[in-house]
Backbone and ligand atoms as CSV (ligand in chain L), in Angstrom:
chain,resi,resn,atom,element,x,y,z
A,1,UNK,N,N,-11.625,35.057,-1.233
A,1,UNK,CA,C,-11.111,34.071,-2.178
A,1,UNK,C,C,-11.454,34.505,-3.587
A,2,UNK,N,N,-10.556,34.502,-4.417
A,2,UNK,CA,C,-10.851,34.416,-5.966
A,2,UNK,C,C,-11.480,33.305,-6.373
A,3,UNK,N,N,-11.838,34.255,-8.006
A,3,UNK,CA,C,-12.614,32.863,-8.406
A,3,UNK,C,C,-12.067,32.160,-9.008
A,4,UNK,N,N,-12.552,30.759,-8.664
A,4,UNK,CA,C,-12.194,29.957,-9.509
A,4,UNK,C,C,-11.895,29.608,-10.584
A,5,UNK,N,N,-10.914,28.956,-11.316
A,5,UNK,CA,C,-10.630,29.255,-12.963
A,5,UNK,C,C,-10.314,27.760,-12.981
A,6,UNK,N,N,-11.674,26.669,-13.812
A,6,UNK,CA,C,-11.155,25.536,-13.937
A,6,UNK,C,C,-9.938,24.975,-14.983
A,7,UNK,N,N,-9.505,24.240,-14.799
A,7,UNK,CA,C,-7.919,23.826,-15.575
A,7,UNK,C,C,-8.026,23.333,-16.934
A,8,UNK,N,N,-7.385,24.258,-17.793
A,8,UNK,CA,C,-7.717,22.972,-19.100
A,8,UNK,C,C,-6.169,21.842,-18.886
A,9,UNK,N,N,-5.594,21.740,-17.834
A,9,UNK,CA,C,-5.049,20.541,-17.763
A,9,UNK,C,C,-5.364,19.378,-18.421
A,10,UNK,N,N,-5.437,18.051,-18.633
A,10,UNK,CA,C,-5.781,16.837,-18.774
A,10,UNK,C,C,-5.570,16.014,-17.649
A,11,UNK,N,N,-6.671,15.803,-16.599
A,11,UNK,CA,C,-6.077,14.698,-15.864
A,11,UNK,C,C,-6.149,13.149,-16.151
A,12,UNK,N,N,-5.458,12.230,-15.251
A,12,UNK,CA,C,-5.336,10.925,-16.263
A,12,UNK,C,C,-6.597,10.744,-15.259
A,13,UNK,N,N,-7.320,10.959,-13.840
A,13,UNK,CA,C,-8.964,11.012,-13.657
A,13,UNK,C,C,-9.207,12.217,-13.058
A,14,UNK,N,N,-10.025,12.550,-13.511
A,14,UNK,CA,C,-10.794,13.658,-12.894
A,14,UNK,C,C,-11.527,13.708,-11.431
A,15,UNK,N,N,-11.882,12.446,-11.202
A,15,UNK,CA,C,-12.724,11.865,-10.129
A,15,UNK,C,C,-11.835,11.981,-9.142
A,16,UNK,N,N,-10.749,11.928,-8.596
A,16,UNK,CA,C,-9.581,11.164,-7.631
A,16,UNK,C,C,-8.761,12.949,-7.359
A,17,UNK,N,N,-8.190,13.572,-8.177
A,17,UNK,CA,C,-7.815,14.576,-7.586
A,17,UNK,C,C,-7.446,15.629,-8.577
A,18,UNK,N,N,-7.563,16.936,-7.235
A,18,UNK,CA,C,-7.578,18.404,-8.207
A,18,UNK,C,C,-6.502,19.110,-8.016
A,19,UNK,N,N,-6.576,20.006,-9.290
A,19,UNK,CA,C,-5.152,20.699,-9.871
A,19,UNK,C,C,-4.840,22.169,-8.809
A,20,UNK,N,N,-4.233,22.437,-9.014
A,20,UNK,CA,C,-3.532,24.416,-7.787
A,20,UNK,C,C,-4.900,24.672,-7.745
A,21,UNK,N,N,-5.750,25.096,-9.664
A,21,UNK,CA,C,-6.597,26.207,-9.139
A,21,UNK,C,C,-7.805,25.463,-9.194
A,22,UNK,N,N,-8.622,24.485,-9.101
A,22,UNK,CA,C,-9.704,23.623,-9.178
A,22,UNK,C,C,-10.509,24.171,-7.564
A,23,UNK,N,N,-10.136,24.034,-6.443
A,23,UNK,CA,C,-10.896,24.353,-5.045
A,23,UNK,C,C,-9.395,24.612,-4.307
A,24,UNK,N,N,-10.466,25.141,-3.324
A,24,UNK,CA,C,-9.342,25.449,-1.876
A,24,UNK,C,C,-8.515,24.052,-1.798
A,25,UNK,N,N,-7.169,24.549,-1.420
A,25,UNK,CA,C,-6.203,23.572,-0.620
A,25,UNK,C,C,-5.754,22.766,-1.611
A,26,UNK,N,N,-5.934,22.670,-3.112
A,26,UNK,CA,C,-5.350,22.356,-4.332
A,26,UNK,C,C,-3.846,22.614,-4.337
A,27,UNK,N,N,-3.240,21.688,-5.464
A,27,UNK,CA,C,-3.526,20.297,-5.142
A,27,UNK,C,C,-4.027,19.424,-4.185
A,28,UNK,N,N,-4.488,18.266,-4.425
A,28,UNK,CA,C,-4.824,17.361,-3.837
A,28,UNK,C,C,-5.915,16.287,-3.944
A,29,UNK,N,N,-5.974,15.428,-3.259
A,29,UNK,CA,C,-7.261,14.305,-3.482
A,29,UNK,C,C,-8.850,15.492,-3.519
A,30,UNK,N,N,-9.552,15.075,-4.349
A,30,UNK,CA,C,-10.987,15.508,-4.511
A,30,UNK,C,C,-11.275,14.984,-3.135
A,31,UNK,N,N,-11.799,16.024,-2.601
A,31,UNK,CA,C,-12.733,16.069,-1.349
A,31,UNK,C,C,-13.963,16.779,-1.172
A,32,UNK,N,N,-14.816,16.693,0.111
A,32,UNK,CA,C,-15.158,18.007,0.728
A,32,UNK,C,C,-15.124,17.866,2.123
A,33,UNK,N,N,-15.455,19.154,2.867
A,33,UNK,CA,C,-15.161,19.936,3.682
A,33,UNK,C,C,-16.313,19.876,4.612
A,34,UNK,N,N,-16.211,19.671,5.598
A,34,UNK,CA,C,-17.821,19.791,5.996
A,34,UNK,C,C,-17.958,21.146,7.015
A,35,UNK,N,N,-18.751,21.994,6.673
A,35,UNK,CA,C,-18.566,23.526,7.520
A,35,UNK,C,C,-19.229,22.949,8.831
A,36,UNK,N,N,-19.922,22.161,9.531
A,36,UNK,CA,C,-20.222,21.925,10.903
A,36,UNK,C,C,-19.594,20.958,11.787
A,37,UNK,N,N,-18.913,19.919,11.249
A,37,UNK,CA,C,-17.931,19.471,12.074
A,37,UNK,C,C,-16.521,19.282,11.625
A,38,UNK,N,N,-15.758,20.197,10.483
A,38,UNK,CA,C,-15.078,20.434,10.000
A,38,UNK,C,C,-14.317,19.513,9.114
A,39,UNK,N,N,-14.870,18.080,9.623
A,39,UNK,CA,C,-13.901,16.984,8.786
A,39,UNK,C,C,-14.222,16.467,7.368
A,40,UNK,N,N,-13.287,15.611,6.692
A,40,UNK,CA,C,-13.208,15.903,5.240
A,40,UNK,C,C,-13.679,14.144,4.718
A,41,UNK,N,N,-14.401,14.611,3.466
A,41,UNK,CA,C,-15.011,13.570,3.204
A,41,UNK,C,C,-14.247,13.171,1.763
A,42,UNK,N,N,-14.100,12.245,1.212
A,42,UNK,CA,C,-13.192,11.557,0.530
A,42,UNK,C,C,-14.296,11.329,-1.118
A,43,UNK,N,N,-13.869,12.350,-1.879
A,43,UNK,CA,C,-14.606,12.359,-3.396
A,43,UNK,C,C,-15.494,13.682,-3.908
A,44,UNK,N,N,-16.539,13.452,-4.412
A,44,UNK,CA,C,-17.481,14.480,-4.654
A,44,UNK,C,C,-18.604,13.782,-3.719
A,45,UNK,N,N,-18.705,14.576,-2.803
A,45,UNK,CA,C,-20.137,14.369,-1.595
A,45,UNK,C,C,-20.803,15.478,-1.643
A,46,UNK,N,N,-22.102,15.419,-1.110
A,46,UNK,CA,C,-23.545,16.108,-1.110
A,46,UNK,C,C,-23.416,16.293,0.753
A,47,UNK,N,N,-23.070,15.351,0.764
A,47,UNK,CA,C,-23.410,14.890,2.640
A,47,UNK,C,C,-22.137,14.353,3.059
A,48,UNK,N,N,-22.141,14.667,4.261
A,48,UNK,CA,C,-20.524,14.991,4.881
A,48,UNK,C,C,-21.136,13.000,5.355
A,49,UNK,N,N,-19.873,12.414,5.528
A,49,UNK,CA,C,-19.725,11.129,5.627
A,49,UNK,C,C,-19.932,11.128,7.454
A,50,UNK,N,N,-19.094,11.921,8.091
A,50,UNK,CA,C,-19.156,11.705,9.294
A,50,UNK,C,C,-20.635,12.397,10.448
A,51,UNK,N,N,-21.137,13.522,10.043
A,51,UNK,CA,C,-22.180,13.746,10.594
A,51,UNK,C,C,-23.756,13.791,10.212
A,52,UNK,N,N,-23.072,13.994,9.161
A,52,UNK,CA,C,-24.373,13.710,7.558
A,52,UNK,C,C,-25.387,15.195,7.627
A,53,UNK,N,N,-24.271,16.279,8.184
A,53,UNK,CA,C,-24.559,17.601,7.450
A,53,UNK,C,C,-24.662,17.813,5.891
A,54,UNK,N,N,-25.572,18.668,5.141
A,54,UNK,CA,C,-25.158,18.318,3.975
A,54,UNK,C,C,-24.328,20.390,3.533
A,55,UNK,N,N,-23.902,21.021,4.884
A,55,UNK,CA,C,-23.148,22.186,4.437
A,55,UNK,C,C,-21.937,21.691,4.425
A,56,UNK,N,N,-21.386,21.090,3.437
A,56,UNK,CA,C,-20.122,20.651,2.700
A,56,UNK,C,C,-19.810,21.397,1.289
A,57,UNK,N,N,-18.479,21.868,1.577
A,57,UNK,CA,C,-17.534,22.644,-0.005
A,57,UNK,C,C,-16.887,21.294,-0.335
A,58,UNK,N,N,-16.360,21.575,-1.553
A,58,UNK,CA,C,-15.186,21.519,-1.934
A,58,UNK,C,C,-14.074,21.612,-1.789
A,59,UNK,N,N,-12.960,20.903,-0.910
A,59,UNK,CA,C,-11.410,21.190,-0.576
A,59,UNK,C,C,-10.210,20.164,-0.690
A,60,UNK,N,N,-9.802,20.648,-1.165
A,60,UNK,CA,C,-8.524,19.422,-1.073
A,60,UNK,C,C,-8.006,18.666,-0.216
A,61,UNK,N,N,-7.829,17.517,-0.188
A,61,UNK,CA,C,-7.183,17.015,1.072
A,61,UNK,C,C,-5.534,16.361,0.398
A,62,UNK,N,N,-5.349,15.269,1.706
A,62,UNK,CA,C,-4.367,14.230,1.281
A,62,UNK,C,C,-3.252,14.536,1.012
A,63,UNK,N,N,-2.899,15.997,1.394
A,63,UNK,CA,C,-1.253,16.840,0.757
A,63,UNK,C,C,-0.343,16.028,1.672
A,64,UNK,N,N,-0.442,15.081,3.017
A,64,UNK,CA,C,0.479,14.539,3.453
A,64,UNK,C,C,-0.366,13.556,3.707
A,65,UNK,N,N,0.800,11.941,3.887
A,65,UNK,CA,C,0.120,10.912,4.267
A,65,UNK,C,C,1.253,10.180,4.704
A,66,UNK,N,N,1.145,8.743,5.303
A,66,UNK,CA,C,1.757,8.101,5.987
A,66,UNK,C,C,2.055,6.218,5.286
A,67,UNK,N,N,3.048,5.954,4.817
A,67,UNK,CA,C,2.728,4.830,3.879
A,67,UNK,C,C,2.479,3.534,4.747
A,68,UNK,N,N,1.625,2.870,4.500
A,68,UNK,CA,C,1.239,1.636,5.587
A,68,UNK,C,C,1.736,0.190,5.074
A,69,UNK,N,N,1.417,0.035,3.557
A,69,UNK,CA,C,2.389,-0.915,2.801
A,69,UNK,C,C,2.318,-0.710,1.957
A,70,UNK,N,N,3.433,-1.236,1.020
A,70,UNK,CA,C,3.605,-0.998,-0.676
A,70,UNK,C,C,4.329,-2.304,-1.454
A,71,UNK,N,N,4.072,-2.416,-2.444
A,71,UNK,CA,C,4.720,-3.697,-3.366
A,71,UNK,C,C,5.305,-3.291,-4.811
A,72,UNK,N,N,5.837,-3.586,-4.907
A,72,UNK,CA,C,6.926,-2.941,-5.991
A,72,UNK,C,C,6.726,-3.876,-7.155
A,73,UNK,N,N,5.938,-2.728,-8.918
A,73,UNK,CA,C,6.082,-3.453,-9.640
A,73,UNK,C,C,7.010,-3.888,-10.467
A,74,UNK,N,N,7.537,-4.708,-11.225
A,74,UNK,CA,C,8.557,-4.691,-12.018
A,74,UNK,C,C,8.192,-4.558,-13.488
A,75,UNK,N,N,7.056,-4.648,-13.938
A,75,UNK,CA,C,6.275,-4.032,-15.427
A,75,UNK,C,C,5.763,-2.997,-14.994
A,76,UNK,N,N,6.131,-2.495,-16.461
A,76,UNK,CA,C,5.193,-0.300,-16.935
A,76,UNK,C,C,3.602,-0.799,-17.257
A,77,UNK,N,N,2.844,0.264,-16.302
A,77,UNK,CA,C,1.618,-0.237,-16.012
A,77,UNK,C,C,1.470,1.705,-16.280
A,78,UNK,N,N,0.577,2.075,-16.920
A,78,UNK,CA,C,-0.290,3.118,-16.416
A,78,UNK,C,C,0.430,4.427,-16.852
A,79,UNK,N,N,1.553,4.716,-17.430
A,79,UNK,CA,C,2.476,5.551,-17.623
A,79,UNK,C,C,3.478,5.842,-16.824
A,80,UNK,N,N,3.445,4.590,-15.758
A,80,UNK,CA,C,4.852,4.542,-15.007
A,80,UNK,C,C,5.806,3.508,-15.620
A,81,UNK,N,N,6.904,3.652,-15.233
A,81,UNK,CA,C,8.281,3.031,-15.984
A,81,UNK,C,C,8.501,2.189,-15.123
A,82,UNK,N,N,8.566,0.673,-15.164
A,82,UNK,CA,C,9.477,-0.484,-14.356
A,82,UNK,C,C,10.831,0.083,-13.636
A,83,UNK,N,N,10.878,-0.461,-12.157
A,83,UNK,CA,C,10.218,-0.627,-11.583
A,83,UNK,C,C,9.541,0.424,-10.777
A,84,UNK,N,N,7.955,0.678,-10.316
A,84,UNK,CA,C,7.859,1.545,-9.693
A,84,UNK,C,C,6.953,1.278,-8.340
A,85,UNK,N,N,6.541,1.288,-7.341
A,85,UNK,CA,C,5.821,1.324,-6.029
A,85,UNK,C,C,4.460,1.205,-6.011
A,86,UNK,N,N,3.335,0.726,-5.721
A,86,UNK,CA,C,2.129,1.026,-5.042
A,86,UNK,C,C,2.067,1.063,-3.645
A,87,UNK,N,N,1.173,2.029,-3.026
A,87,UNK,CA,C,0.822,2.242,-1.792
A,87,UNK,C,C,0.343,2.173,-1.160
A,88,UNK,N,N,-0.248,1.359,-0.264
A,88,UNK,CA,C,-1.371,1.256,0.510
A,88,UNK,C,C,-1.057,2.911,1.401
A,89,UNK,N,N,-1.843,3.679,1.768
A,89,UNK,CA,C,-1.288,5.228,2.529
A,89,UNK,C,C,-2.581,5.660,3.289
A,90,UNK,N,N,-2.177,6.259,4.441
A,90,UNK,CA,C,-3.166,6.939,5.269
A,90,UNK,C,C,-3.141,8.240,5.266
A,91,UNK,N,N,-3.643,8.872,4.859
A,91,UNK,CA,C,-3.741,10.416,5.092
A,91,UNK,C,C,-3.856,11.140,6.135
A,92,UNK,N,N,-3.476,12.476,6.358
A,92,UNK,CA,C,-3.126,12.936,7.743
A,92,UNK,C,C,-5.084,12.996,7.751
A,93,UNK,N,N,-6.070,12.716,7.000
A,93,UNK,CA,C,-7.592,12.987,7.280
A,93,UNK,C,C,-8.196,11.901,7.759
A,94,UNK,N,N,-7.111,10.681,7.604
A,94,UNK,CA,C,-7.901,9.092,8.040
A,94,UNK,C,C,-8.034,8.434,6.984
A,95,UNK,N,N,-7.754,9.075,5.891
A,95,UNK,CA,C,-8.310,8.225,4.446
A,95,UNK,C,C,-7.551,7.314,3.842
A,96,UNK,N,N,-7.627,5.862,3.693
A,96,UNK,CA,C,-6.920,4.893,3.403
A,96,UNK,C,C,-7.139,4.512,1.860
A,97,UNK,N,N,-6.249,4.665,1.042
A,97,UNK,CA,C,-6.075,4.553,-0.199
A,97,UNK,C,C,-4.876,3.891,-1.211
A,98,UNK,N,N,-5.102,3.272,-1.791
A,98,UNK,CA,C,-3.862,3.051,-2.556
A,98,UNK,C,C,-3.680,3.638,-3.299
A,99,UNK,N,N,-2.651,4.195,-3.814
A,99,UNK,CA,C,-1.619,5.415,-4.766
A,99,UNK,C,C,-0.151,4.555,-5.314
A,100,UNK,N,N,-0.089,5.577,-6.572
A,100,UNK,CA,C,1.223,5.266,-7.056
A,100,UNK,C,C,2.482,5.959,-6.447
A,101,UNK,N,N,3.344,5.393,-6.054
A,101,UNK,CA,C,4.806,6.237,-4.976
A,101,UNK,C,C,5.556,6.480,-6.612
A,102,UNK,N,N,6.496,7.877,-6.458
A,102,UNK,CA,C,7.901,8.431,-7.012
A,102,UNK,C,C,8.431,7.999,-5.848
A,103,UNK,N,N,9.662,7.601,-7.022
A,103,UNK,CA,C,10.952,7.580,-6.099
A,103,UNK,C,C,11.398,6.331,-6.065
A,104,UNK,N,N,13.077,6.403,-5.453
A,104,UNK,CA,C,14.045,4.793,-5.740
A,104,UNK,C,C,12.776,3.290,-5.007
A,105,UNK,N,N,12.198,2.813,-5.344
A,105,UNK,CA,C,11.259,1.965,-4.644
A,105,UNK,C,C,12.181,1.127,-3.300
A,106,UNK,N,N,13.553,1.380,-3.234
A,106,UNK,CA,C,13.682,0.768,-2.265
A,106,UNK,C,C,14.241,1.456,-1.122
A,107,UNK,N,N,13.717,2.797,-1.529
A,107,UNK,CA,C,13.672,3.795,-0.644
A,107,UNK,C,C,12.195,3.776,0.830
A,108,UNK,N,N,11.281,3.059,0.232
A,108,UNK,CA,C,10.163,3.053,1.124
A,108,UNK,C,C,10.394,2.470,2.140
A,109,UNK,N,N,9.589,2.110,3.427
A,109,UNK,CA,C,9.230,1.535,4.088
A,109,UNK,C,C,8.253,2.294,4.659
A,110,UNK,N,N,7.745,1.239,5.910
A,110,UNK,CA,C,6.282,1.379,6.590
A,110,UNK,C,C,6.661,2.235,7.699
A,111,UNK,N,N,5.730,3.738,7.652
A,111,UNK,CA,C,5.795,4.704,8.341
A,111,UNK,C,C,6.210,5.579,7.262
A,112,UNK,N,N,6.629,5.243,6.147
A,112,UNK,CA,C,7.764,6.702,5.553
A,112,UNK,C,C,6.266,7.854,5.084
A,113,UNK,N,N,7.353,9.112,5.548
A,113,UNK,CA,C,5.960,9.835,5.637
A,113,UNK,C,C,5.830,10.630,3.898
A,114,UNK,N,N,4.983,11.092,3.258
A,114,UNK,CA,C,4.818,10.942,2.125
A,114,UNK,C,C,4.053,12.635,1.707
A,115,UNK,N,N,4.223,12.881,0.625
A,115,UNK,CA,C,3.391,14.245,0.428
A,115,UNK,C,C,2.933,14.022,-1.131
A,116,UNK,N,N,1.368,14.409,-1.530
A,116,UNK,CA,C,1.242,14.612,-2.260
A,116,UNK,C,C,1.818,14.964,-3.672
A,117,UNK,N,N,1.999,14.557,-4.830
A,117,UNK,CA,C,2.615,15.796,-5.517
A,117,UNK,C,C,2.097,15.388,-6.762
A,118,UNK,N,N,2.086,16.124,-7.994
A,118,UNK,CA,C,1.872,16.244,-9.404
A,118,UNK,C,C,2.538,16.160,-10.372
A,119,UNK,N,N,2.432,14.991,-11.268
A,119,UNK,CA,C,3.040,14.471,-12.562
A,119,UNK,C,C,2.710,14.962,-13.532
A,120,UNK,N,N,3.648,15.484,-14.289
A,120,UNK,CA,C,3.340,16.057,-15.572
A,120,UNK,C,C,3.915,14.993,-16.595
A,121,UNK,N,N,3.116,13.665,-17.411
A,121,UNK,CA,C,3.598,12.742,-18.207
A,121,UNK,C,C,3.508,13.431,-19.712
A,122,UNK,N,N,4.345,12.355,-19.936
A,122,UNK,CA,C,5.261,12.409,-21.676
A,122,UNK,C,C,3.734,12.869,-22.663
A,123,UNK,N,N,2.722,12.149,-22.135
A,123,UNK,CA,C,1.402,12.139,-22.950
A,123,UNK,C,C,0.656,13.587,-22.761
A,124,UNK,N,N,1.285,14.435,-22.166
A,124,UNK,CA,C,0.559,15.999,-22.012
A,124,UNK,C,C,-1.078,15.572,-20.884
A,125,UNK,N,N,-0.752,14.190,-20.134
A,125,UNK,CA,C,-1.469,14.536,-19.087
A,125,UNK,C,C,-1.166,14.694,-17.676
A,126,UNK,N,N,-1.997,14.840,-16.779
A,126,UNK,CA,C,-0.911,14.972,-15.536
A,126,UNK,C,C,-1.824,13.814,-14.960
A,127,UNK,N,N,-1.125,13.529,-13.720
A,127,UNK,CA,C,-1.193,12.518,-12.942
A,127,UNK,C,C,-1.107,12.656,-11.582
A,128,UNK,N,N,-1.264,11.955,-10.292
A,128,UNK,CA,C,-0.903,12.124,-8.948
A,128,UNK,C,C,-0.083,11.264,-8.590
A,129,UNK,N,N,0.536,11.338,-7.668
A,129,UNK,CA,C,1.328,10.526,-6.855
A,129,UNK,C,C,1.763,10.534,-5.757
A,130,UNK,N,N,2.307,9.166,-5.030
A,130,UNK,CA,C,2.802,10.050,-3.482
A,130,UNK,C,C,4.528,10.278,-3.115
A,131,UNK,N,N,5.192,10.569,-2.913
A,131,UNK,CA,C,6.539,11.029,-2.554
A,131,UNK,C,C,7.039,11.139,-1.318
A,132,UNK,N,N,8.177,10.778,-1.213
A,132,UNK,CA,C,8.870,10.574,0.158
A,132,UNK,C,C,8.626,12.279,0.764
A,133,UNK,N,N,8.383,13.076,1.861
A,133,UNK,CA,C,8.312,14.098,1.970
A,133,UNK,C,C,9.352,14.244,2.817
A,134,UNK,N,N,10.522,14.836,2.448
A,134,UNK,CA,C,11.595,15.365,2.957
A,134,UNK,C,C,11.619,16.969,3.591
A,135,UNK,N,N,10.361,17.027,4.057
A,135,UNK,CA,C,9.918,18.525,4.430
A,135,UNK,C,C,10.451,19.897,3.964
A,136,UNK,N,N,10.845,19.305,2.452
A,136,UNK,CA,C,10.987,20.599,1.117
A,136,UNK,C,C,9.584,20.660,1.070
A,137,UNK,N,N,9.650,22.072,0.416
A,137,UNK,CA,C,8.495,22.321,-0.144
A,137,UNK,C,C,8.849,22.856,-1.514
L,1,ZN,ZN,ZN,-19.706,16.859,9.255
C-alpha cells in the first residue's frame, strides 16, 4: 500500500466520513477494521466494538447500504435544496444511521438499495450522501 496523502479537501465533518485517499476502502463512513475478528467498527475506535481487540486500522466502510425509512424534507437545510430525503439506512456492516439521500425523493422506498457517494457543494466543501445504487459504478 502507498502512503497515505491526507486531503486538503474541506469536509462539511470530518468525524463521519473519508475522502479516496484518507485510509483503505475510501470513500466512505470513518471506520475501523478489526485485524482479529475482521469486523468493522463505526467512527475513530482504539478497541474493536465487537471483540474488544484493540489491533484495529483504519478502513472505510458503508460504500453500500439498504434504506429502512426516510421522510422527505420540503425546506433547504444544510446545503441541500427543497425538497430532499433523510434516511434511516443499514449498511452492508450492520451499521444503522441516518444520512442525507440524492435523488427524485419519490424515487425511494423501503429496501431500495443505496451506495455511498460524494458531494462536491457550491461552498468548495464536500459532503456525503446516499444514492439509489443502480449497480453503475
Ligand atoms: Zn474484533
Amino acid at each position: 500500500m502507498s502512503a497515505s496523502v491526507p486531503s486538503t479537501r474541506i469536509k462539511t465533518n470530518r468525524h463521519v466520513f473519508v475522502l479516496e485517499d484518507e485510509v483503505p476502502g475510501a470513500p466512505g463512513l470513518r471506520a475501523v477494521r478489526c485485524r482479529a475478528c475482521r469486523c468493522h467498527t463505526l467512527g475513530r475506535a482504539l478497541i474493536c466494538s465487537h471483540c474488544f481487540s484493540r489491533d484495529v486500522a483504519p478502513e472505510a466502510a458503508g460504500q453500500r447500504a439498504e434504506l429502512v425509512e426516510f421522510a422527505v424534507s420540503n425546506h433547504p437545510a444544510g446545503g441541500f435544496s427543497a425538497p430532499y430525503a433523510i434516511g434511516l439506512i443499514c449498511t452492508e456492516e450492520g451499521f444503522a444511521l441516518f444520512a442525507p439521500l440524492v435523488g427524485d425523493p419519490a424515487s425511494f422506498a423501503h429496501e431500495t438499495l443505496l451506495r455511498f457517494t460524494l458531494l462536491d457543494r457550491d461552498d468548495g466543501t464536500v459532503a456525503f450522501a446516499y444514492a439509489a445504487d443502480d449497480g453503475a459504478q
